[in-house]
ChimeraX commands (.cxc) that place a marker at each C-alpha (Angstrom):
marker #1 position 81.59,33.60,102.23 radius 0.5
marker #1 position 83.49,36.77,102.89 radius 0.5
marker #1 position 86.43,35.14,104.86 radius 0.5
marker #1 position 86.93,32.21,102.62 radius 0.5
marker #1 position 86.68,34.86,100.08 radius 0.5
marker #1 position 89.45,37.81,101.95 radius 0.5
marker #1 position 91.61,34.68,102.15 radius 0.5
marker #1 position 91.81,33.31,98.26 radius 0.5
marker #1 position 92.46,37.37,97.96 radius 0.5
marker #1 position 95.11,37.98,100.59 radius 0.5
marker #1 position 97.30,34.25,100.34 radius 0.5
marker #1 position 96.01,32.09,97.02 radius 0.5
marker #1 position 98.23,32.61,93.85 radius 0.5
marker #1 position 96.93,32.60,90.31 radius 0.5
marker #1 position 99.56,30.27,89.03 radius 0.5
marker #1 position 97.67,30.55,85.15 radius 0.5
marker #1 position 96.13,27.71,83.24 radius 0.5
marker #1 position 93.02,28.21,85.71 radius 0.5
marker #1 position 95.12,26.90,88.69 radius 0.5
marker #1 position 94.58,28.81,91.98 radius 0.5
marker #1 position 97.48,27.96,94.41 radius 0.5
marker #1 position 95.72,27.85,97.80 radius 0.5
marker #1 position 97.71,25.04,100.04 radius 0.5
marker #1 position 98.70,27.86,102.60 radius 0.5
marker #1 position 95.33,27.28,104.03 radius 0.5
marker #1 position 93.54,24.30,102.31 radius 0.5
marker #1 position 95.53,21.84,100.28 radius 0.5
marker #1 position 98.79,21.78,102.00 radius 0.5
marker #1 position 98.36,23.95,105.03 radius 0.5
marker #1 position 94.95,23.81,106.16 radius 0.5
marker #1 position 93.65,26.45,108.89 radius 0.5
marker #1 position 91.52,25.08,111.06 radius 0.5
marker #1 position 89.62,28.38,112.52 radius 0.5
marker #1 position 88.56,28.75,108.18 radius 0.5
marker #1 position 87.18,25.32,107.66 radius 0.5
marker #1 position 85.37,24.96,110.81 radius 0.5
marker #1 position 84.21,28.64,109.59 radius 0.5
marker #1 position 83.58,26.88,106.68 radius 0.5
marker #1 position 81.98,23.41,108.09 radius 0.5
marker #1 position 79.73,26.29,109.52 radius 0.5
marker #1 position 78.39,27.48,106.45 radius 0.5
marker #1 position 78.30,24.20,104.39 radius 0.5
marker #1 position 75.61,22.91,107.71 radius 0.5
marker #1 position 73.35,25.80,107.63 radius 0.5
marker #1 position 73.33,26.14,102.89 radius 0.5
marker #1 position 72.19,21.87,103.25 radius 0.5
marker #1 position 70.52,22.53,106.89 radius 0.5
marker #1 position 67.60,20.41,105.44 radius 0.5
marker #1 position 69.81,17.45,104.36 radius 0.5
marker #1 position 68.24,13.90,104.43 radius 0.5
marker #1 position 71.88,13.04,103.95 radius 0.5
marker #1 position 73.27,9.85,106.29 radius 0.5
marker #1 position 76.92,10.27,105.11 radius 0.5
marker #1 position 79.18,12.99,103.53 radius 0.5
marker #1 position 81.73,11.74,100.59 radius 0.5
marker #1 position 84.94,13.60,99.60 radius 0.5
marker #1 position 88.06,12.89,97.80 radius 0.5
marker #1 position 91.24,12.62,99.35 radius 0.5
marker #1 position 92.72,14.86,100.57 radius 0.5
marker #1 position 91.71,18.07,99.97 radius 0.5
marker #1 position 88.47,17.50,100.49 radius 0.5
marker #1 position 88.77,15.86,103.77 radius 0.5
marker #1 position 89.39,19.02,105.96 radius 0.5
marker #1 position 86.00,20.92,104.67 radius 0.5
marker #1 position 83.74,17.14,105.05 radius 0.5
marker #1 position 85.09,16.73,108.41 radius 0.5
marker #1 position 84.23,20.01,109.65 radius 0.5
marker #1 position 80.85,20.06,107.93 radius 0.5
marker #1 position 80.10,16.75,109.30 radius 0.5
marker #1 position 81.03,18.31,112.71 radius 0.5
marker #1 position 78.01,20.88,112.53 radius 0.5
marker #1 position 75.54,18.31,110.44 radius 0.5
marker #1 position 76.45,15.48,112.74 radius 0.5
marker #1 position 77.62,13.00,109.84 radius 0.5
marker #1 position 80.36,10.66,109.45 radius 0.5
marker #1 position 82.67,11.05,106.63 radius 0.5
marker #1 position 83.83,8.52,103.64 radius 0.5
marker #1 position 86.73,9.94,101.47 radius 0.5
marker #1 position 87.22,7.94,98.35 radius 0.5
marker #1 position 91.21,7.06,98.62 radius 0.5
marker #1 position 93.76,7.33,95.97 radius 0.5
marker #1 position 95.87,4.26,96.29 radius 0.5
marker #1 position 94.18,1.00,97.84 radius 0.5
marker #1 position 95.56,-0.11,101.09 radius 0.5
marker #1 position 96.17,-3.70,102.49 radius 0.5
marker #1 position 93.42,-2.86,105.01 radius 0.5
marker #1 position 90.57,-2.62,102.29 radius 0.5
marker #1 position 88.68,-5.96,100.96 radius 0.5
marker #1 position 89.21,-7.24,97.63 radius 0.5
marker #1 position 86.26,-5.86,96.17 radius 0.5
marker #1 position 86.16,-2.11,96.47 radius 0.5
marker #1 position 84.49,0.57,94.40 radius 0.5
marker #1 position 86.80,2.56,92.05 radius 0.5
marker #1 position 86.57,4.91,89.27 radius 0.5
marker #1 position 89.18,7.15,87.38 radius 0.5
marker #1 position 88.85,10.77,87.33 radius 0.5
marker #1 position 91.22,13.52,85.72 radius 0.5
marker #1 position 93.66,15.62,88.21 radius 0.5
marker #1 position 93.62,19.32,87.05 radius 0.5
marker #1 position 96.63,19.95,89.29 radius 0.5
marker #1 position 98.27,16.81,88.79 radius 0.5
marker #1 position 97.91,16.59,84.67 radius 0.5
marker #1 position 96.68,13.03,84.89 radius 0.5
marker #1 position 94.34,10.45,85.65 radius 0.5
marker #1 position 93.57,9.70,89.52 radius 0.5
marker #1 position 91.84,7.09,90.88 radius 0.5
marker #1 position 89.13,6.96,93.73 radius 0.5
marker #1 position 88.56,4.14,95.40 radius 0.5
marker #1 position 86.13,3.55,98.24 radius 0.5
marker #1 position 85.34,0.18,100.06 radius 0.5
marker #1 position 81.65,-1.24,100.07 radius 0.5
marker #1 position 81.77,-1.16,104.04 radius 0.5
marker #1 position 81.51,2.15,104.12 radius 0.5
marker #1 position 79.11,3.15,101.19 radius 0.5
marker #1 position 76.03,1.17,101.18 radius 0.5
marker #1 position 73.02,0.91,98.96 radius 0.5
marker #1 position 70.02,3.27,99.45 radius 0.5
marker #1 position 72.35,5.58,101.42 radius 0.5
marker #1 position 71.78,9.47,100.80 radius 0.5
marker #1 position 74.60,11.31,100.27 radius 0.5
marker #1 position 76.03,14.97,100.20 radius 0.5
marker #1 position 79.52,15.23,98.58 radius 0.5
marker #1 position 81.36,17.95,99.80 radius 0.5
marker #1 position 85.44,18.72,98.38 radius 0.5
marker #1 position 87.50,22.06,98.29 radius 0.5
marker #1 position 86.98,22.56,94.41 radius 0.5
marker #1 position 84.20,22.80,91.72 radius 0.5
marker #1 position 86.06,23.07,88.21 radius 0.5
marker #1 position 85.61,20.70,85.20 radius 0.5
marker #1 position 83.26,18.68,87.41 radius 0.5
marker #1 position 85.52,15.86,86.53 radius 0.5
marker #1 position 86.33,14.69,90.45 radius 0.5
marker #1 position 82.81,15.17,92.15 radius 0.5
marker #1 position 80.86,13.36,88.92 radius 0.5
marker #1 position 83.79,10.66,89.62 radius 0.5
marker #1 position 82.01,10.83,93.54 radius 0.5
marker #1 position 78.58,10.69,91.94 radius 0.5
marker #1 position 79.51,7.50,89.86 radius 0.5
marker #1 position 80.88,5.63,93.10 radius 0.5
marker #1 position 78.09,6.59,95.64 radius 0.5
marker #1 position 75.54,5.68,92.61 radius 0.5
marker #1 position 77.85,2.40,91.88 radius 0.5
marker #1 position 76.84,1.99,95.67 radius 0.5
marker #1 position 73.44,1.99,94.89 radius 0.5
marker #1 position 73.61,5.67,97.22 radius 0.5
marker #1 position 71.35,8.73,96.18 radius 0.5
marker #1 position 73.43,11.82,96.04 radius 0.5
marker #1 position 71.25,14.68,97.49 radius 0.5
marker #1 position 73.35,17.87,97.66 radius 0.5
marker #1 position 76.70,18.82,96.98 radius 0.5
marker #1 position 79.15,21.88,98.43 radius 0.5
marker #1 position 82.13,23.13,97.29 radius 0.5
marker #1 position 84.68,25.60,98.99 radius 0.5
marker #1 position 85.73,26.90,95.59 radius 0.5
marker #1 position 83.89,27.18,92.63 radius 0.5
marker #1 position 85.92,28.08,89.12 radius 0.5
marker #1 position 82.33,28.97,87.78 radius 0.5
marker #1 position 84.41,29.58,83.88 radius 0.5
marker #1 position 85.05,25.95,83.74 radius 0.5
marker #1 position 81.51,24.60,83.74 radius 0.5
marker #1 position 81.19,22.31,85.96 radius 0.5
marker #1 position 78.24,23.11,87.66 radius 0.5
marker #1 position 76.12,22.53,84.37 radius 0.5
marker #1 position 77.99,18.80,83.98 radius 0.5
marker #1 position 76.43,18.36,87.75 radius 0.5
marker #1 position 72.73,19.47,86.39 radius 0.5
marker #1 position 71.36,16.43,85.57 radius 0.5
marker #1 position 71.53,15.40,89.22 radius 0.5
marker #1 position 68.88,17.64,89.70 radius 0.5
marker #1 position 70.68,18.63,93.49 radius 0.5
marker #1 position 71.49,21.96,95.11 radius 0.5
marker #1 position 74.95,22.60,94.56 radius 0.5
marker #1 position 76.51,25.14,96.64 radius 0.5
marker #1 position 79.82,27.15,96.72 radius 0.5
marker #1 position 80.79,29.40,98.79 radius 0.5
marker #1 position 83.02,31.87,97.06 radius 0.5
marker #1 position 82.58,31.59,92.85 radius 0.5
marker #1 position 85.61,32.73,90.68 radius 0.5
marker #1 position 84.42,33.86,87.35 radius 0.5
marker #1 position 87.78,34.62,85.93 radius 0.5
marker #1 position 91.55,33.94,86.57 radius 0.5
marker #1 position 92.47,35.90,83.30 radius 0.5
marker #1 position 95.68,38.63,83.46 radius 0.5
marker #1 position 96.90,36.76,86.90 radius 0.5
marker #1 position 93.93,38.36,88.49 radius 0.5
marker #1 position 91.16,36.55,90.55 radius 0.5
marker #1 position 87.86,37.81,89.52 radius 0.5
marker #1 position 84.85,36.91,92.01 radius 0.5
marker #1 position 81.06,36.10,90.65 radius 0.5
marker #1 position 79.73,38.68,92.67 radius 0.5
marker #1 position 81.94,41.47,91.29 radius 0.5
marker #1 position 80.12,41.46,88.26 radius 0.5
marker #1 position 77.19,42.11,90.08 radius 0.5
marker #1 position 75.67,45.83,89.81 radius 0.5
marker link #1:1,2 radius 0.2
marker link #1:2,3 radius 0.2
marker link #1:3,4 radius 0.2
marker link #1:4,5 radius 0.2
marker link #1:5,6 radius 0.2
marker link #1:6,7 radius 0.2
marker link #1:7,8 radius 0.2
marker link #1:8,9 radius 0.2
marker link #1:9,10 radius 0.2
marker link #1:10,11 radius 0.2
marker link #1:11,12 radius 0.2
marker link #1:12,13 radius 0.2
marker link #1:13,14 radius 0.2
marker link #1:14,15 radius 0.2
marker link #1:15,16 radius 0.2
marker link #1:16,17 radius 0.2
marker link #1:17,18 radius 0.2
marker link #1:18,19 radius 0.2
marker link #1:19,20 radius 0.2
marker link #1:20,21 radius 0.2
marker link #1:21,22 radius 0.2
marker link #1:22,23 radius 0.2
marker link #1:23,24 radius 0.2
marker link #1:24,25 radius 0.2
marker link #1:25,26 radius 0.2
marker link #1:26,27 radius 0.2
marker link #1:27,28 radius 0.2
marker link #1:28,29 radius 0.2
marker link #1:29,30 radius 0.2
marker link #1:30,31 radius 0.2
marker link #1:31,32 radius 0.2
marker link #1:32,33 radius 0.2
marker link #1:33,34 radius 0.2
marker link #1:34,35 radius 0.2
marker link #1:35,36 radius 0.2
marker link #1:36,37 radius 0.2
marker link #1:37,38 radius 0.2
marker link #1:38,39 radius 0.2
marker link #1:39,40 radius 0.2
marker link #1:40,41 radius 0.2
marker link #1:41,42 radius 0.2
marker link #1:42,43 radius 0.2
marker link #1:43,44 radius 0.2
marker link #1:44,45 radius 0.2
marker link #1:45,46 radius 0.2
marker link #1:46,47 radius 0.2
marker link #1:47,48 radius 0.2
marker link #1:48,49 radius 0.2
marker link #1:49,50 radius 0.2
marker link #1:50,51 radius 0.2
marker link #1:51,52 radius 0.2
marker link #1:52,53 radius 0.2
marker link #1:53,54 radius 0.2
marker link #1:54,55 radius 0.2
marker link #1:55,56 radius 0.2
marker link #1:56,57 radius 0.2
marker link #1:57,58 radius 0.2
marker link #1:58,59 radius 0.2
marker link #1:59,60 radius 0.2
marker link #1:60,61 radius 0.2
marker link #1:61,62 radius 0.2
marker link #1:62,63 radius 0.2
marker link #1:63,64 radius 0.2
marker link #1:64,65 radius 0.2
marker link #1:65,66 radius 0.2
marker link #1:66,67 radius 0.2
marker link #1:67,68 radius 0.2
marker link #1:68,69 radius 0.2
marker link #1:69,70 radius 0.2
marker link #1:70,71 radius 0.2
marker link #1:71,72 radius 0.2
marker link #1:72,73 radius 0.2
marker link #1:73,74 radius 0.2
marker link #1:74,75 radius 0.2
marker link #1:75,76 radius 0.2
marker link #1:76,77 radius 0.2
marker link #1:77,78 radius 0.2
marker link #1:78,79 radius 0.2
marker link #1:79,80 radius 0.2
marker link #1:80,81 radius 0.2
marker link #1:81,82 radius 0.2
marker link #1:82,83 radius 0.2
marker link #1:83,84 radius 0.2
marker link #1:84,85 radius 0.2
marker link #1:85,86 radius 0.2
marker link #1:86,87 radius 0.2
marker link #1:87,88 radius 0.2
marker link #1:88,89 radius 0.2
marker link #1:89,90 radius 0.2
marker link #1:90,91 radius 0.2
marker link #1:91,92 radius 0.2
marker link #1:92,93 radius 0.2
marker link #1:93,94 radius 0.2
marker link #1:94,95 radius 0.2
marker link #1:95,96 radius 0.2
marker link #1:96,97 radius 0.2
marker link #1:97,98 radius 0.2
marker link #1:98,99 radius 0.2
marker link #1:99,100 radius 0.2
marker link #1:100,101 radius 0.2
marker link #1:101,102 radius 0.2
marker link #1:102,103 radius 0.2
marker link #1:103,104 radius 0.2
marker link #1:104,105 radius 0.2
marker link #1:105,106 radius 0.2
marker link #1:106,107 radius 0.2
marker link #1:107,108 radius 0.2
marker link #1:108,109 radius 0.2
marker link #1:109,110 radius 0.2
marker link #1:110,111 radius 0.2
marker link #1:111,112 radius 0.2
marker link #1:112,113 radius 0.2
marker link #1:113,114 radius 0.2
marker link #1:114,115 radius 0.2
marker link #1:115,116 radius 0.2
marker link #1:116,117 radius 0.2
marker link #1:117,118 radius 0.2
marker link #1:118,119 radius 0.2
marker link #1:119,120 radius 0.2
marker link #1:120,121 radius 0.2
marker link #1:121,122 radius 0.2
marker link #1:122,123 radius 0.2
marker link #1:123,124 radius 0.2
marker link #1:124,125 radius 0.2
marker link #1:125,126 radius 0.2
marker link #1:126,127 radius 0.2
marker link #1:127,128 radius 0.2
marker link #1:128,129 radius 0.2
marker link #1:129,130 radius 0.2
marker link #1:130,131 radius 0.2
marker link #1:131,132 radius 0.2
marker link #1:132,133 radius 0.2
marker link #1:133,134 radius 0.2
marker link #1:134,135 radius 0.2
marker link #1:135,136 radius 0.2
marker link #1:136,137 radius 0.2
marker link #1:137,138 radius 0.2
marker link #1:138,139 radius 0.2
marker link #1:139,140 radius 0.2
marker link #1:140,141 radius 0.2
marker link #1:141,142 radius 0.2
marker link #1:142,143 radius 0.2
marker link #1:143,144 radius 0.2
marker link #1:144,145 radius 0.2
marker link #1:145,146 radius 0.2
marker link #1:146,147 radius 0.2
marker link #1:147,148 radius 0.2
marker link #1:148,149 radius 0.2
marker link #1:149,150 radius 0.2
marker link #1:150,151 radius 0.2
marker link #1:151,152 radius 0.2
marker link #1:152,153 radius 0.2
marker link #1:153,154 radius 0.2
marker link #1:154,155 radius 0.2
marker link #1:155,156 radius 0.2
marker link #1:156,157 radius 0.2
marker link #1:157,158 radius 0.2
marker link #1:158,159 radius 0.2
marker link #1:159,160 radius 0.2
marker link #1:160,161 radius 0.2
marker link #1:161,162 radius 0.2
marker link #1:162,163 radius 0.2
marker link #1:163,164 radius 0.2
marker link #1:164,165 radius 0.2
marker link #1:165,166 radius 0.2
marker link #1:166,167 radius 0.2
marker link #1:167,168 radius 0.2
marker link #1:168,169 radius 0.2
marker link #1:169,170 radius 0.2
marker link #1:170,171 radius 0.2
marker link #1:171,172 radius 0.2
marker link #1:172,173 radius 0.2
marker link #1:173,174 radius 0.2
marker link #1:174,175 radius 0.2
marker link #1:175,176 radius 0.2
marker link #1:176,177 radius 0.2
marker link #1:177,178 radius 0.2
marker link #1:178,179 radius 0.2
marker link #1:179,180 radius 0.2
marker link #1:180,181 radius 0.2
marker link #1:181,182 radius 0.2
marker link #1:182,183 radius 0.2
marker link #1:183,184 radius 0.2
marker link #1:184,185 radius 0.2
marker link #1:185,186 radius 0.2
marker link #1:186,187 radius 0.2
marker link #1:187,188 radius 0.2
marker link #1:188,189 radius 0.2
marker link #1:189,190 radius 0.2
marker link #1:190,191 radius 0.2
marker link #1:191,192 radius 0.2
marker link #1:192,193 radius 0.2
marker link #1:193,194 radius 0.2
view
């Protein structure tokens, strides 16, 4: 997606260590005009979805769910961090590991709002290790839910995540793929394309 892509290029910082500082327009700052742009994009790649629900992790994955739940017509669950007073007792929670953060997060969704035999796209701003959207995968399927697609704004395709996600046998989409962040340069899939 060329202007998710012109963005990363113009505003996102290679910080090294395979960290790409975008939060003046997704993690900390989020543009609205991009991830509707976005939500766009992510409704026509799954336009086939027999997805009820989309699932994201908090909080950078909220802004591209919502607005792709805008154009599919889907409500949104984002597994939480901390557990509120508001949640029951008995939630679903796994751990997952924080690339940014350097350690262990936890995601935590409540059974109201994830029920068994409920299809379900995951859609969240990066695809790295895998680590946080198989952590998604193990609470919709804790659920009893059938994940049936998953979309990522970012994908760090050099970190292999996408063949940790193959055994779900899904379409997994991106739209932009970063193939290297060697040299403080960001180096896009397509590039190597001739």
């Amino acid at each position: 997606m060329d202007l998710l892509k012109q963005r990363i290029l113009a505003e996102g910082k290679n910080l090294g260590k395979g960290i790409l500082k975008v939060d003046r327009f997704i993690n900390h700052q989020v543009d609205p005009i991009l991830m509707d742009a976005c939500g766009a994009e992510f409704a026509r790649l799954f336009a086939g979805t027999t997805a009820v629900k989309i699932l994201t992790a908090e909080i950078s994955g909220i802004a591209p769910a919502l607005m792709a739940g805008k154009y599919l017509k889907l409500p949104v669950v984002y597994a939480r961090k901390t557990k509120p007073v508001t949640m029951p007792s008995e939630v679903y929670i796994t751990v997952a590991p924080s690339h940014t953060k350097g350690h262990n997060t936890e995601l935590i969704v409540s059974p109201e709002y994830l029920l068994r035999d409920e299809e379900i796209l995951i859609i969240d701003d990066f695809l790295a290790s895998g680590a946080t959207i198989i952590g998604l995968v193990r609470l919709a399927q804790t659920a009893g839910s059938k994940v049936v697609g998953i979309g990522t704004l970012i994908e760090k395709t050099f970190e292999g995540g996408r063949n940790k996600l193959a055994y779900l046998g899904v379409p997994v989409h991106s739209l932009v793929s970063i193939s290297s962040m060697d040299d403080g340069q960001i180096i896009f899939t397509d590039e190597f394309a001739a």
